[in-house]
TIKOLNU-980566 format. One record per residue (C-alpha): residue number from 1; z, y, x. Coordinates in pm, 1 decimal, decimal comma, padded with zeros to 6 digits, m for minus. Layout:
<nodes>
- resi_pz_py_px
- NUM_Z_Y_X
...
</nodes>
This chain:
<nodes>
- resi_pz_py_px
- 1_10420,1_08178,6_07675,7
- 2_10100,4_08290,1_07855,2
- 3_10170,5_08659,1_07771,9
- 4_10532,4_08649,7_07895,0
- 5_10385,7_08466,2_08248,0
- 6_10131,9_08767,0_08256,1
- 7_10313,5_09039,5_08192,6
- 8_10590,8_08899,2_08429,1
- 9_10295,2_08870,3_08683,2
- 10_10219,3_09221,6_08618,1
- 11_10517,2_09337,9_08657,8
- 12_10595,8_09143,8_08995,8
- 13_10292,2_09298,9_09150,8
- 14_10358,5_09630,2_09067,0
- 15_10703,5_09609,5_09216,1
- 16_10557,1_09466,2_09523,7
- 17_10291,5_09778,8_09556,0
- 18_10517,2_10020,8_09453,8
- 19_10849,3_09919,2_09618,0
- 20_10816,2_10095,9_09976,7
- 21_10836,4_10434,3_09875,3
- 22_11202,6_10620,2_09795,6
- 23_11157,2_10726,1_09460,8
- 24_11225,2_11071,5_09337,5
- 25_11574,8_11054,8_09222,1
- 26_11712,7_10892,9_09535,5
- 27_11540,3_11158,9_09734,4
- 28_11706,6_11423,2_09545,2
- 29_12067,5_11264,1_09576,0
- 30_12021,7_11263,3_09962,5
- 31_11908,6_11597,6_09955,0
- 32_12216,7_11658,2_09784,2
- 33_12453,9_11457,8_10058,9
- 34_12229,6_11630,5_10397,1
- 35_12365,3_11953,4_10193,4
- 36_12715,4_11893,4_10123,4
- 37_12722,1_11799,9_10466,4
- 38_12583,1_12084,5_10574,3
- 39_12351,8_11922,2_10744,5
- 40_12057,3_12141,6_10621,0
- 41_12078,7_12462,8_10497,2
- 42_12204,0_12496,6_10082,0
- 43_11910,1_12694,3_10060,4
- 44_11655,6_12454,9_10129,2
- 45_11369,6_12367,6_09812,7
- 46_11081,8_12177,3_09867,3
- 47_10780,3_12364,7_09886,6
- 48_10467,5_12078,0_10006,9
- 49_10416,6_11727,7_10083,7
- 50_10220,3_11620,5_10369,3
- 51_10080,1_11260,2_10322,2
- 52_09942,8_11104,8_10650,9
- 53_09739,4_10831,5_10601,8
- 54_09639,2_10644,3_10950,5
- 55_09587,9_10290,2_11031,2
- 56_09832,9_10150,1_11251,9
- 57_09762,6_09780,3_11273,4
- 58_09562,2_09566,1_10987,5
- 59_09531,8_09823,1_10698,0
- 60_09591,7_10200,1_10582,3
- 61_09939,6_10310,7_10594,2
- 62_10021,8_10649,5_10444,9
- 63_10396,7_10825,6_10525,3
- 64_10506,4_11096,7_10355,3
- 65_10664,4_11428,5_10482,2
- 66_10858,1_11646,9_10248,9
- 67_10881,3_12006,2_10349,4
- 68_11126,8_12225,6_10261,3
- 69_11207,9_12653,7_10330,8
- 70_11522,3_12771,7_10327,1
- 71_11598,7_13174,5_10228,9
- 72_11530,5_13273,8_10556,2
- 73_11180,7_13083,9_10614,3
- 74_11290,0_12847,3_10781,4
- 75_11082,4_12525,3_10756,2
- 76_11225,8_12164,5_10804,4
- 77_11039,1_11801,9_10721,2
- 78_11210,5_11520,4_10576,6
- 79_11056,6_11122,4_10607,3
- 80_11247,0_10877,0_10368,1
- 81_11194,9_10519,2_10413,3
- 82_11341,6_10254,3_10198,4
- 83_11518,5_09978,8_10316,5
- 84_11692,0_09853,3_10023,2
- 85_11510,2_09559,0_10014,0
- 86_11619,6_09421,7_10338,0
- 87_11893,9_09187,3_10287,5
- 88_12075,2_09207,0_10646,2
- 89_12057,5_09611,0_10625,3
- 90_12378,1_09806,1_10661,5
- 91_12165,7_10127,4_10485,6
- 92_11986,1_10160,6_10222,4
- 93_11745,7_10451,5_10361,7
- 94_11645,4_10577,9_10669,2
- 95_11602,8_10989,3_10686,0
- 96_11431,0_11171,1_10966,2
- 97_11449,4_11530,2_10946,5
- 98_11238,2_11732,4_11135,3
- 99_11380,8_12093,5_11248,3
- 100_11156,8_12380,4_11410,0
- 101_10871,2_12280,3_11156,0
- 102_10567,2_12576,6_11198,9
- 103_10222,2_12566,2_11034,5
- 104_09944,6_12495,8_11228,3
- 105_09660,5_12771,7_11227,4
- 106_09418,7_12565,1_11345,6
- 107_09381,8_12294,9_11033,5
- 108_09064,3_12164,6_11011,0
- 109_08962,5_12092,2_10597,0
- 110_08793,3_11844,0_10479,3
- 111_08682,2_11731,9_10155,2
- 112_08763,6_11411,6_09941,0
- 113_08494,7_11208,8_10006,1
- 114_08573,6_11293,8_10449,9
- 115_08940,8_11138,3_10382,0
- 116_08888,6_10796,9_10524,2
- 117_09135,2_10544,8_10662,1
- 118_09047,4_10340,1_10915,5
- 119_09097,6_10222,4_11270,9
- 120_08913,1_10489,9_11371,4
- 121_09001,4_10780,8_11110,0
- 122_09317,6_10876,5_10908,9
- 123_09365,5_11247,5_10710,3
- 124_09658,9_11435,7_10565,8
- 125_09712,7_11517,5_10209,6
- 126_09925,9_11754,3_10031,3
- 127_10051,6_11841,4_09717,3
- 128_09809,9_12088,2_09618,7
- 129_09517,0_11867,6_09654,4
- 130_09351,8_11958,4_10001,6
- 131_09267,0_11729,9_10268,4
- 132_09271,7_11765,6_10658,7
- 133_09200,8_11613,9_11020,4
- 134_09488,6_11700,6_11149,3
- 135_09820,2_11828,0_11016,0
- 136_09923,9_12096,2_10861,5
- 137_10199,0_12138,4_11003,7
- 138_10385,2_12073,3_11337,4
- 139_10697,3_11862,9_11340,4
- 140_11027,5_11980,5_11555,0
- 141_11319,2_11821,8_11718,5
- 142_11399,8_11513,6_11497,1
- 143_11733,3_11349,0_11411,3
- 144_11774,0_11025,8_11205,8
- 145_12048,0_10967,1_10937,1
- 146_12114,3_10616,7_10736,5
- 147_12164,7_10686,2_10410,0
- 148_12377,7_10403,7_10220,0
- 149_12379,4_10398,8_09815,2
- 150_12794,7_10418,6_09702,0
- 151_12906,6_10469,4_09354,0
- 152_13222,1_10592,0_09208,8
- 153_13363,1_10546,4_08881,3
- 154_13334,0_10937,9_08771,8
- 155_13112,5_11088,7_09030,2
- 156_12822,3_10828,8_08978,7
- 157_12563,1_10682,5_09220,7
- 158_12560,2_10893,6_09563,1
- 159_12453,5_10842,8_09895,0
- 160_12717,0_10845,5_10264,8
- 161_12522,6_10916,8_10558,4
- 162_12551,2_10828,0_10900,4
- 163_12351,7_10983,1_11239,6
- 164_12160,2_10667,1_11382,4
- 165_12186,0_10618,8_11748,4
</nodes>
């Protein structure tokens, strides 16, 4: 009996750290829905991910930006954040995309150890490893989408979406 209590204690608290990001396979179906509705380009594959990790109130919050390049180097950012969890939501997700995305020339690096988070410091992080002051790159124009989980009998679990206000 103690094992089951501790494992389902484990297994509570993971959920609870874990639960805030999108995960990987709901990313990738509302990639799929922004391009069947032609929202972003068909083209479009994800080539970095910038992590920002700042402190906006009591602790160190980190959001993620997925950029993506389309066939004619075009760059966009997408920000996914989960809202699943809220029982009064009409949407499961909220997407901003970010159009006009350039790189910034002017990053400043910094090493592992120089990535704190704190009220007075926060860093990027990106796929390959490398840290920075300030970002990589520099977010567009933004637009926000709700994306809302539907399921059909032979197409399977996909996602509507819907341009927020």
């Amino acid at each position: 009996m103690k094992k089951m209590l501790c494992v389902f204690s484990l297994l509570i608290c993971i959920l609870c750290l874990c639960g805030c990001e999108t995960n990987q396979d709901d990313r990738e179906k509302i990639v799929d829905a922004l391009k069947k509705e032609k929202i972003i380009s068909d083209s479009m594959e994800q080539i970095d991910t910038e992590s920002y990790s700042h402190w906006p109130l009591e602790w160190c919050e980190t959001d993620n930006y997925y950029i993506y390049k389309d066939k004619d180097s075009k760059m966009i950012a997408i920000k996914y954040e989960n809202n699943s969890y809220s029982k009064d939501s009409k949407y499961d997700h909220l997407v901003t995309i970010y159009y006009d995305v350039t790189i910034n020339n002017d990053v400043n690096f910094i090493s592992s150890e120089n990535a704190i988070c704190d009220s007075d410091h926060s860093y990027y992080k990106y796929q390959n490893g490398e840290y920075t002051d300030n970002g990589k790159y520099e977010l567009g124009n933004e637009k926000e989408y709700y994306a809302t989980e539907k399921s059909a009998l032979f197409k399977g679990k996909y996602y509507s979406l819907e341009l927020a206000n």
